[in-house]
C-alpha positions, 0 to 999 in steps of 0.5 A, spaced: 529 076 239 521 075 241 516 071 239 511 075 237 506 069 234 506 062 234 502 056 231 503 049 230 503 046 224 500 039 220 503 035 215 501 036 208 497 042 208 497 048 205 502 054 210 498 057 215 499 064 217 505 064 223 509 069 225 515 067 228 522 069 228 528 064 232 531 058 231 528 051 231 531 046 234 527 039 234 522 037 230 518 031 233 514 027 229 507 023 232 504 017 229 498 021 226 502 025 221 501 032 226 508 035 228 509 038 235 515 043 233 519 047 239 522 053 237 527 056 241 530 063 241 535 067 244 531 069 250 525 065 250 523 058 249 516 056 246 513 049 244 508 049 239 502 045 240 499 041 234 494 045 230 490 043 224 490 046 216 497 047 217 504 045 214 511 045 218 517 048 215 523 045 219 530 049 219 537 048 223 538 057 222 533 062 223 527 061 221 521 066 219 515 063 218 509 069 215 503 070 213 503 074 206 496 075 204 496 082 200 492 081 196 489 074 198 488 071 205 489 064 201 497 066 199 502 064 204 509 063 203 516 062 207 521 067 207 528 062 209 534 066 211 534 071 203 529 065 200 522 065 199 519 058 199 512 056 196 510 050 199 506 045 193 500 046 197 499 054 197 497 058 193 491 061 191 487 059 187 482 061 182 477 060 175 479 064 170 476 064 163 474 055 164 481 055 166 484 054 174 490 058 175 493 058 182 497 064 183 505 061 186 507 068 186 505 075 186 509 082 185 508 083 193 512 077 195 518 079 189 518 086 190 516 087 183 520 082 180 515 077 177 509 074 177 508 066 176 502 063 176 500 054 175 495 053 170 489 048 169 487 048 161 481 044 161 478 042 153 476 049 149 479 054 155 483 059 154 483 067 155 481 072 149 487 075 145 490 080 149 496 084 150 500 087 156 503 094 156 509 093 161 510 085 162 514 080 158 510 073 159 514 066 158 510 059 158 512 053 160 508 047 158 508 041 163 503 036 159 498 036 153 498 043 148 496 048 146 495 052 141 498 060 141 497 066 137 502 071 137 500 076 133 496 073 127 500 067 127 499 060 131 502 055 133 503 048 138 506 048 143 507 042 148 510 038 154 517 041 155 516 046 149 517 054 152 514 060 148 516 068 150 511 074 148 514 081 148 510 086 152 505 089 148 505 083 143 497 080 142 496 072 144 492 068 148 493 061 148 488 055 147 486 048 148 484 044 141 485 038 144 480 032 149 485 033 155 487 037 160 493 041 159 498 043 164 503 050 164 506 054 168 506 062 167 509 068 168 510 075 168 516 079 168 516 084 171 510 082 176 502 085 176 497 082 171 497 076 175 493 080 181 487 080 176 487 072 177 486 074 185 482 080 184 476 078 178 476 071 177 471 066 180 472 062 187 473 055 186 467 051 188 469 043 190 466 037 185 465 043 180 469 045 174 470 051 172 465 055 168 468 058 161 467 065 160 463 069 155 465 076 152 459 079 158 465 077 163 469 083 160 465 088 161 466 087 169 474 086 169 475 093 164 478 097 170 482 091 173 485 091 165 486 097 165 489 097 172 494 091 171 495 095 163 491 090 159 487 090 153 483 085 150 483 085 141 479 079 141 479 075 134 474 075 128 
């Protein structure tokens, strides 16, 4: 078993790209918050210097660290033994209607299973009415509420609450209130998530999210129609 390609990794950061199967034998910590990690395989030894903008990840079986970066350079994630493991820090993250949205998982990464997105609602963010033709979508409300349209009925939903919308059902969610709301999203099976990826903003540090108007449509009807998406915007 070769390493083909091995970097080193800092403490706290987003995962940075490795490619690197073998078995990991012992994790020195520096004082400094860096890690010198050694990796031992079955025919090659290999020591790891300390490299900045990069996360550790410590297992006593096989480890495979990779970069998954279709379709953004910026998503990174673990496969560990039969697991996929996303560190707290990665993501990629974009904005979205006003809204800050960090993709988690991707249909690439679940092969096809699932989509999950954390999303940032800011005060009066929200995405237009829409349906999806072939994905189911589930909310999970981590803080504040927001209100959901489900077809032409509304209604509140707040912290710990979930709400599931059938594929081809028409919602959209909005932020009524003063305050931040925090959620996260999926789609099953995955897909319209990478339109997050492909069509919205870069984030831009000490700036907020600027809201989107009805002109952005326009520019994201051939990813809606790519991902099964139509917008049925309210009167």
């Amino acid at each position: 078993m070769q390493v083909r390609l091995v970097v080193g990794f800092h403490r706290g950061d987003p995962l940075v790209e490795a490619l690197s199967v073998g078995r990991a034998r012992k994790v020195a910590h520096t004082s400094n918050g860096t890690a010198r990690q050694t990796v031992i395989t079955e025919d090659t030894g290999v020591n790891i210097e300390p490299v900045r903008g990069a996360k550790y990840i410590e297992n006593e079986g096989v480890m495979m660290s990779v970069s998954l970066s279709q379709p953004e350079p910026s998503l990174h994630a673990a496969a560990i033994g039969d697991a996929l493991y996303v560190p707290a820090a990665a993501g990629a993250t974009k904005w979205v209607f006003g809204d800050t949205y960090t993709i988690k998982l991707t249909s690439q990464l679940t092969k096809g299973s699932l989509g999950l997105v954390e999303a940032s609602v800011p005060p009066g963010c929200g995405p237009v009415a829409h349906t999806h033709a072939g994905e189911d979508e589930i909310f999970y409300m981590l803080s504040g509420e927001l209100e959901f349209l489900s077809g032409e009925q509304t209604f509140i939903a707040g912290p710990g609450d979930v709400v599931f919308i059938p594929r081809t059902v028409r919602h959209r969610f909005h932020n009524a209130g003063l305050h931040h709301v925090k959620m996260l999203f999926l789609y099953t099976p995955g897909g319209p998530e990478n339109i997050f990826l492909e069509g919205g903003d870069e984030p831009k540090p000490g700036q907020t999210a600027q809201l989107w108007g009805p002109e952005r449509l326009p520019g994201l009807a051939d990813l809606m129609v790519k991902y099964g998406i139509e917008a049925l915007p309210e009167a």
